[in-house]
N, C-alpha and C positions, 0 to 999 in steps of 0.2 A: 756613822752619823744617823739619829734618830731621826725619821723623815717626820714627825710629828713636832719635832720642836724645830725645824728647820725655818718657820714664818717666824714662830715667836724670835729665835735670834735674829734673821736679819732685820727683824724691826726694830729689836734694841739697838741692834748696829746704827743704822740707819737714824734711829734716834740719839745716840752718840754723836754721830759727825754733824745731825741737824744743829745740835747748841752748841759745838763747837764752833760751825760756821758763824751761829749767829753771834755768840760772844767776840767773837773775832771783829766781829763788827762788817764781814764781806754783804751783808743783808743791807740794802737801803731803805730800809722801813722799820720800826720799832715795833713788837708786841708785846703785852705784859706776860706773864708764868705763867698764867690758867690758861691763856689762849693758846698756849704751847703746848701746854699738857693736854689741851682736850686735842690739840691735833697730832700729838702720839698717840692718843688712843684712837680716834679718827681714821689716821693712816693704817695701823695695827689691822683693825678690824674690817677696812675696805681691800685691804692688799691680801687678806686671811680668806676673805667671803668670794673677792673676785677667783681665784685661783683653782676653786673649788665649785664655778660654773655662778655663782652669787649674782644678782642685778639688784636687789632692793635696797641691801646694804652697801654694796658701794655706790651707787649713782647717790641714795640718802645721805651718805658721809660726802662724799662731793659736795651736795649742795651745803651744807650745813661749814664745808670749809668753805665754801666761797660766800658764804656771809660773815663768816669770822675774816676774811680777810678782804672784804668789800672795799674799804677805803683803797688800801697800796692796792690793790687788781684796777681801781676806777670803775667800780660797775657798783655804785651806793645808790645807784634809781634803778637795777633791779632787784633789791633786797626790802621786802623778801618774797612777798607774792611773784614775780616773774618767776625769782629762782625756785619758787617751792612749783606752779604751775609747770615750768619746763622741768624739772625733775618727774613729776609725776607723768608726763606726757612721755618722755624718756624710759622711763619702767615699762612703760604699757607696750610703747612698742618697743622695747629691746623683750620683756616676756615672750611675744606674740613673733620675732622674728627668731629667737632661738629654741624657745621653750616645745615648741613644736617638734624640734629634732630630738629631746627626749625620751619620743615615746612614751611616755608615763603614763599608766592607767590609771583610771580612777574609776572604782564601778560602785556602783548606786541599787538599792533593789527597793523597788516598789511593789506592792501590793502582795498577798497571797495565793498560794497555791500555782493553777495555773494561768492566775490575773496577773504574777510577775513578770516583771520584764526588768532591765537591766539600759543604765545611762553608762558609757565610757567620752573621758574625756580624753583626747589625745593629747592635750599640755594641760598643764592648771596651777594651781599654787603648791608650796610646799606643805601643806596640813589641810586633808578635806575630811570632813568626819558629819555623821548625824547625827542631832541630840533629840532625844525624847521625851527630857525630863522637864520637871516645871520651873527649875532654875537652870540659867547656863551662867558658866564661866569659863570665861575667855581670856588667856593672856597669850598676847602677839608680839613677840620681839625679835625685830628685824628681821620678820620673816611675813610672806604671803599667807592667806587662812581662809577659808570657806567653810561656815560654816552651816548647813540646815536644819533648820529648826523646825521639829513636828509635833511639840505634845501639845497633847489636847487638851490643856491647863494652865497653858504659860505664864506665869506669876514675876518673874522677875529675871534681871539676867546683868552683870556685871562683865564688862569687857576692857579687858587694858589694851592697849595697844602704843607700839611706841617703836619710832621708825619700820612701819611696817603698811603693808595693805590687806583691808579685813571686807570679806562679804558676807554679809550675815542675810538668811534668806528664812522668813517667818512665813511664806505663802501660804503654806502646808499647817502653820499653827493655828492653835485657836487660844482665845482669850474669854473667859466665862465674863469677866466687866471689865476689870483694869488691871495692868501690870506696867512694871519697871523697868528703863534700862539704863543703867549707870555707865558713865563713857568716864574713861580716862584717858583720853586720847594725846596722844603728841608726836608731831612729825612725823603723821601719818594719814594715808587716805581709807576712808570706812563708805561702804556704801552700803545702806538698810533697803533690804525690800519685801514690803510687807502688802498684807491682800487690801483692795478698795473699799471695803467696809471698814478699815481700823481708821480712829481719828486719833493722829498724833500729835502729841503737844509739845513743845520743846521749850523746857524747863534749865538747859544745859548753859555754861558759862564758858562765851569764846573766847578766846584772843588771840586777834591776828588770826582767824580760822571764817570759814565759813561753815554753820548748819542749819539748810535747808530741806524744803519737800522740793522735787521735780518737778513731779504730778502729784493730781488734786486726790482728794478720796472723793468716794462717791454721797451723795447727797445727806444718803441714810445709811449710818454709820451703827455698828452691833459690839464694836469694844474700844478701846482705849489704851495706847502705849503712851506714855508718860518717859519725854527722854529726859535724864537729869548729872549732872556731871562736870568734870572739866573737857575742853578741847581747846587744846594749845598750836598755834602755826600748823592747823591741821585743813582738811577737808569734811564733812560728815554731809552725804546726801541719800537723801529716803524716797523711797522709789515704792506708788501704791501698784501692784500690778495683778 
């Protein structure tokens, strides 16, 4: 038995006996095709990611089933902010109570010579990296992401993201007047944190999402991030610090 297709089978299994039950009619509730099909892949990809030590993507595939099945469950007053709010509250701390026990490093080097020094994190997300460059691009899928940002030029930056959580951190960057950051967000939570002098505008189109500032920038302001985009049943908060 190949231990690598051992999910994918029993999820097909499992998705066998699913429409047999239901065709059988033992289900006391009716759904249409696509809501069936998006919950074999749903199920697929939570039972695949759990197994495998996973939290983002199944607790995100959880929520996203219990809005597809909000009516038969009786829970249509909390869909869908409740359920996207206790999901993300749920990641955070199932992260922060297991993520710990993986020991994972993550190391950082700042400065030169012998002005470095060295950041380790004991938990963090699955993808931490730092960019230099004057464009970043970001694609997040159903996965955790950190990412630092430090060139001294920052012009633009596209970021996808989609059921996943993204930290983008510009402290360290600089902006000569204005630049760009394209969100294509959905079903996910992004948090921007950028230095007190940047004045951000948010140009972005929500739905069903919140994108806010936290905190204020300071009075007198030396560049301009320009957010502009989709963000779908998401979160986007920007933090000047």
């Amino acid at each position: 038995m190949n231990k690598h297709t051992i999910i994918p089978g029993l999820g097909f299994l499992a998705a066998g006996a699913f429409l047999v039950v239901y065709e059988l009619g033992w289900l006391n509730f009716h759904v249409g095709i696509w809501t069936l099909i998006f919950t074999v892949i749903l199920a697929f990809f939570m039972i695949k990611d759990a197994i495998y030590g996973g939290i983002v993507v199944p607790v995100a595939s959880l929520a996203i089933l219990a809005m597809l099945y909000a009516r038969p469950l009786g829970i249509e007053k909390l869909v869908p902010w409740t359920i996207i709010v206790v999901a993300i509250l749920v990641i955070i701390g199932l992260e922060l109570l297991f993520k710990t026990k993986n020991h994972r490093y993550y190391t950082f080097h700042h400065g030169h010579g012998q002005h470095q020094f060295k950041k380790k994190y004991v938990y963090g997300p699955d993808d931490v990296q730092e960019s230099m460059d004057s464009e970043l691009n970001l694609n997040a899928n159903m996965t955790s992401t950190f990412r630092y940002v430090k060139a001294q030029d920052f012009q633009r930056g596209d970021v996808t993201a989609k059921m996943a959580s993204v930290k983008l951190y510009f402290d360290k960057a600089h902006i000569n007047t204005t630049a760009t950051l394209n969100l294509d967000v959905n079903l996910s939570d992004v948090l921007i944190y950028v230095p007190r002098d940047w004045h951000v505008v948010n140009h972005a189109n929500a739905l069903l999402s919140d994108v806010e500032e936290k905190t204020a920038a300071d009075t007198i302001t030396t560049a301009e991030l320009i957010i502009t985009g989709n963000v779908n049943l998401s979160s986007v908060n920007i933090y000047h610090i």
